[in-house]
C-alpha positions as CSV (number, residue, x, y, z in Angstrom):
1,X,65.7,-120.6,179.2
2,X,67.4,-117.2,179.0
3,X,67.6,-115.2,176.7
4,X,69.1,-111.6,175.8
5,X,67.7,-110.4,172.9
6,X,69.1,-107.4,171.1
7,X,70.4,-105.5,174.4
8,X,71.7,-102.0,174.4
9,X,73.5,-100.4,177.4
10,X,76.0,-97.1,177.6
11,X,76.9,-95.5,180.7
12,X,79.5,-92.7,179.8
13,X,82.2,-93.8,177.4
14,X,80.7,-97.8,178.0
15,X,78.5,-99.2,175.9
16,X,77.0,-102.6,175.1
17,X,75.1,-103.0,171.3
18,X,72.7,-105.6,169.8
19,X,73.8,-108.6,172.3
20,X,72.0,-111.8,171.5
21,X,72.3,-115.0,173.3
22,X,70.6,-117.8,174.5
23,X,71.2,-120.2,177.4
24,X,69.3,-123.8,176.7
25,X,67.7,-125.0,179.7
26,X,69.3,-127.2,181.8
27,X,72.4,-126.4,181.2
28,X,75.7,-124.8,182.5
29,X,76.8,-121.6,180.4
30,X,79.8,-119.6,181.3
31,X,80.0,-115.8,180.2
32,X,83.8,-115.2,179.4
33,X,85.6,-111.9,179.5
34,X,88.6,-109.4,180.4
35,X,87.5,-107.1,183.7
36,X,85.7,-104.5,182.9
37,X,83.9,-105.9,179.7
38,X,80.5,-105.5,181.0
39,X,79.9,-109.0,182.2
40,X,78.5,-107.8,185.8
41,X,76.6,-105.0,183.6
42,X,74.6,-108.3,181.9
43,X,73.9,-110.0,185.0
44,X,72.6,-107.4,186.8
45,X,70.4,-106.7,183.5
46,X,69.1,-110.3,183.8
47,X,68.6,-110.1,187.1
48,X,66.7,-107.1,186.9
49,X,69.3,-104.3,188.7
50,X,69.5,-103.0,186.1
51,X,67.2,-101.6,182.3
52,X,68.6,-101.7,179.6
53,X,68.1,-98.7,176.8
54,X,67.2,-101.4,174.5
55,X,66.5,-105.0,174.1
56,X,64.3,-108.0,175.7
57,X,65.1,-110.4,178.4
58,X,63.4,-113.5,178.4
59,X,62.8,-116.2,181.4
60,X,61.7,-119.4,180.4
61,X,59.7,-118.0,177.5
62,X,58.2,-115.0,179.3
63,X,59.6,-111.3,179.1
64,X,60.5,-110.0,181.8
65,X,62.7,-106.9,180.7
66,X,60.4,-104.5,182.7
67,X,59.6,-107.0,185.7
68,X,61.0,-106.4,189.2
69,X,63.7,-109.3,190.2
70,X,61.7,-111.1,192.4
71,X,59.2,-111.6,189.8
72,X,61.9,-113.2,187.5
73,X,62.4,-116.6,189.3
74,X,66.2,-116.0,189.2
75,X,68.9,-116.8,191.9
76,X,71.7,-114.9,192.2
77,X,75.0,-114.8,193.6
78,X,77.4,-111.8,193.7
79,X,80.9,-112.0,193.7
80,X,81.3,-111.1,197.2
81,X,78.5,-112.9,198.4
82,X,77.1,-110.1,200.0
83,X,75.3,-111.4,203.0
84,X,73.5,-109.4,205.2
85,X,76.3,-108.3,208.4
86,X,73.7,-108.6,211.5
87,X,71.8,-111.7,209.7
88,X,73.1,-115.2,210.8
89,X,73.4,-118.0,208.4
90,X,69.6,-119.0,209.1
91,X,68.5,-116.3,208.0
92,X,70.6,-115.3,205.1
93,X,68.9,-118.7,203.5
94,X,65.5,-118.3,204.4
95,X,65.8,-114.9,203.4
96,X,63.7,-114.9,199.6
97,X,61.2,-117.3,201.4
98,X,60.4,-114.8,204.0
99,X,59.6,-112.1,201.3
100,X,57.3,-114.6,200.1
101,X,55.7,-114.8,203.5
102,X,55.9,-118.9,203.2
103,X,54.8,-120.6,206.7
104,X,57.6,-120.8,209.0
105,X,57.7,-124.4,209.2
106,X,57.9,-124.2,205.2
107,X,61.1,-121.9,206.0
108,X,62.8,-124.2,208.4
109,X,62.7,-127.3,206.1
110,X,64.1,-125.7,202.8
111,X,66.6,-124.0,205.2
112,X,67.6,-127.3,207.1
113,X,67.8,-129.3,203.4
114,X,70.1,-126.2,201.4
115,X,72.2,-126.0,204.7
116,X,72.8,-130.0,204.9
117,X,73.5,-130.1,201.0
118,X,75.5,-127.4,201.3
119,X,77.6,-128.5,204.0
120,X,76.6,-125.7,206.5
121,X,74.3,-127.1,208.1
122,X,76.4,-126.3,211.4
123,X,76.9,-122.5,210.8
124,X,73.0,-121.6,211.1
125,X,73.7,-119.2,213.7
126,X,76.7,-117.9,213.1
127,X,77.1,-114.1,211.7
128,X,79.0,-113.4,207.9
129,X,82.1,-111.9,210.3
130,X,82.6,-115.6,211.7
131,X,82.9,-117.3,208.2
132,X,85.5,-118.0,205.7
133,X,85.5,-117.3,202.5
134,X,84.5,-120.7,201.2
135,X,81.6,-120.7,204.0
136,X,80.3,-117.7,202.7
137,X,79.9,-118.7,199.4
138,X,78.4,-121.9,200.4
139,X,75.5,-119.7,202.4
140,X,75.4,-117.0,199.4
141,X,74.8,-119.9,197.4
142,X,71.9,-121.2,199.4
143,X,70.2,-118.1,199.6
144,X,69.9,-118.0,196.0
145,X,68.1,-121.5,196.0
146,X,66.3,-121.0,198.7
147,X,63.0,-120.1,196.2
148,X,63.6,-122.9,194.0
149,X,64.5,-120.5,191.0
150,X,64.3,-121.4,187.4
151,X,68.0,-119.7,186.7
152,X,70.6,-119.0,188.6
153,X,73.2,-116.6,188.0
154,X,76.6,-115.7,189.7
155,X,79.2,-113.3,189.4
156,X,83.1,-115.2,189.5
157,X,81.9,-117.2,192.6
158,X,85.0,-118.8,193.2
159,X,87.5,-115.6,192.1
160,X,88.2,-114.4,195.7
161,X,88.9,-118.6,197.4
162,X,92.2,-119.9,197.2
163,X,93.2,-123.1,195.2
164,X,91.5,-126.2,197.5
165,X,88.4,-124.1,198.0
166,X,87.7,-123.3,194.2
167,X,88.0,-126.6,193.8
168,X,85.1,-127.9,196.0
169,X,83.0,-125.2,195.3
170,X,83.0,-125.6,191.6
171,X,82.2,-129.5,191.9
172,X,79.6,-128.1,194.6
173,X,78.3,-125.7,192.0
174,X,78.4,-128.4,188.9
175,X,76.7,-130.9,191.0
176,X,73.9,-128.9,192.8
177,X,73.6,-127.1,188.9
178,X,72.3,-130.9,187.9
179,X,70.4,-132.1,190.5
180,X,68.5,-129.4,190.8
181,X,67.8,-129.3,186.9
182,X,68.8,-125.3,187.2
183,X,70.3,-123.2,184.5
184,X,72.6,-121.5,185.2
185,X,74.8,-118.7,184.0
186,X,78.6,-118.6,185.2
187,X,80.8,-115.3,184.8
188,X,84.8,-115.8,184.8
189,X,87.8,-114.5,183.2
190,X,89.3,-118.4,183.8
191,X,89.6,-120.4,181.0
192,X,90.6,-123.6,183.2
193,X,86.9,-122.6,185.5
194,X,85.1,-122.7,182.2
195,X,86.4,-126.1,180.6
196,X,86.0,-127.9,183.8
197,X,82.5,-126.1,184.7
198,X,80.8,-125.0,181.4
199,X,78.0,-127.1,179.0
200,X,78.0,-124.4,176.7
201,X,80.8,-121.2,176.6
202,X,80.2,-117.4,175.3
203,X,82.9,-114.2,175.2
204,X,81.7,-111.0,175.8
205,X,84.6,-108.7,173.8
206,X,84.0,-105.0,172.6
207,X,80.8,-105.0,173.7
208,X,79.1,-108.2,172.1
209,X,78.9,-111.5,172.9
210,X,79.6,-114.5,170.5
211,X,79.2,-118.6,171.2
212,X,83.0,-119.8,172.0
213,X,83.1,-123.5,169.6
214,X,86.3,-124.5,172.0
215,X,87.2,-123.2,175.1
216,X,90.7,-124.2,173.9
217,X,90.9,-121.4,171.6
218,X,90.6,-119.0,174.3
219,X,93.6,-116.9,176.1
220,X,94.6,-119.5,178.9
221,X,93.7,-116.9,181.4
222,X,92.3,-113.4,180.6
223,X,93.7,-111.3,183.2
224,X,96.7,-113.5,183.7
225,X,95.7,-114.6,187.2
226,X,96.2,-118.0,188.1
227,X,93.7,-120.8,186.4
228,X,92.1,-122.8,189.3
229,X,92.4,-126.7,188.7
230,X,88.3,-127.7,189.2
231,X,87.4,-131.5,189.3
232,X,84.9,-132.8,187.5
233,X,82.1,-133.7,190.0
């Protein structure tokens, strides 16, 4: 389902060479790495923020390497959520369908249905200023389903949340991952996140990224912060 296929990417002294993997569909892969390694630099080159110098990416099949993101049918979610700061919660998940110019009714159902799954259903009009951390996760979240993607990608969703709130947003993430039959694409520097979250494992180190057989033979935590405890949904 994706697939990165020789990539090259240098910005000053940076550089990523001839990175290869693939992501079966269906399933949960987490991208593993110290800070700094160029993990955010692969998403956004998925995503379609950024071209690489070299290289395909591939959706389902299709190349899209040249294609704007919202031709990609991807989902994503940045670290920081990044909502919009005058948008209220309504609108931050109807967002991608109003793009699309979908019917309003069509907006107000999906948005009703991600905000009840999601547990925000009563937060539709409140602002990003009035939520926690946790809550704006949950709505970042949405957002990126809103469109029914094929993929979704996010960027250490749960490295900003406390202990309790990684926890339910990682069974959240696990269990909305398999109902909606999404594939998905996790970035962390947690080994503990990966083990309890991750069908499938890769490391990006020196600028290449290899399949990871055990997530046991990893560092226990790459940047030495402390390894959430995430229950299996």
């Amino acid at each position: 389902m994706i697939q990165l296929d020789s990539i090259a990417w240098r910005a000053g002294s940076f550089r990523l060479e001839n990175v290869s993997f693939t992501v079966p569909s269906g399933r949960y892969a987490v991208l593993m790495g110290r800070t700094g390694c160029g993990k955010t630099t692969l998403i956004e080159i998925i995503c379609g923020l950024r071209t690489p110098r070299a290289g395909r990416v591939i959706i389902a099949g299709r190349d899209v390497t040249h294609e704007p993101p919202a031709a990609r049918g991807i989902g994503y979610v940045p670290q920081d959520g990044a909502l919009f700061p005058t948008f209220t919660v309504r609108e931050q998940i109807g967002f991608a369908l109003r793009l699309r110019k979908r019917p309003a009714d069509e907006i107000a159902g999906r948005v009703a249905s991600l905000a009840d799954e999601l547990g925000v259903a009563h937060l539709l009009d409140r602002l990003p200023q009035n939520l926690s951390g946790g809550e704006r996760q949950r709505v970042a979240l949405g957002r990126a389903l809103a469109a029914k993607p094929k993929v979704l990608l996010l960027d250490e969703p749960l490295s900003a949340l406390d202990e309790e709130l990684r926890d339910d947003l990682a069974a959240l993430l696990k269990r909305v991952q398999r109902e909606h039959g999404i594939t998905a694409l996790h970035i962390t520097h947690s080994r503990a996140e990966s083990a309890a979250l991750a069908d499938v494992v890769f490391r990006l180190s020196d600028g290449r990224v290899c399949e990871v057989p055990s997530v046991a033979d990893e560092p226990e935590d790459f940047d030495g912060s402390e390894a959430p405890r995430v229950p299996q949904p």
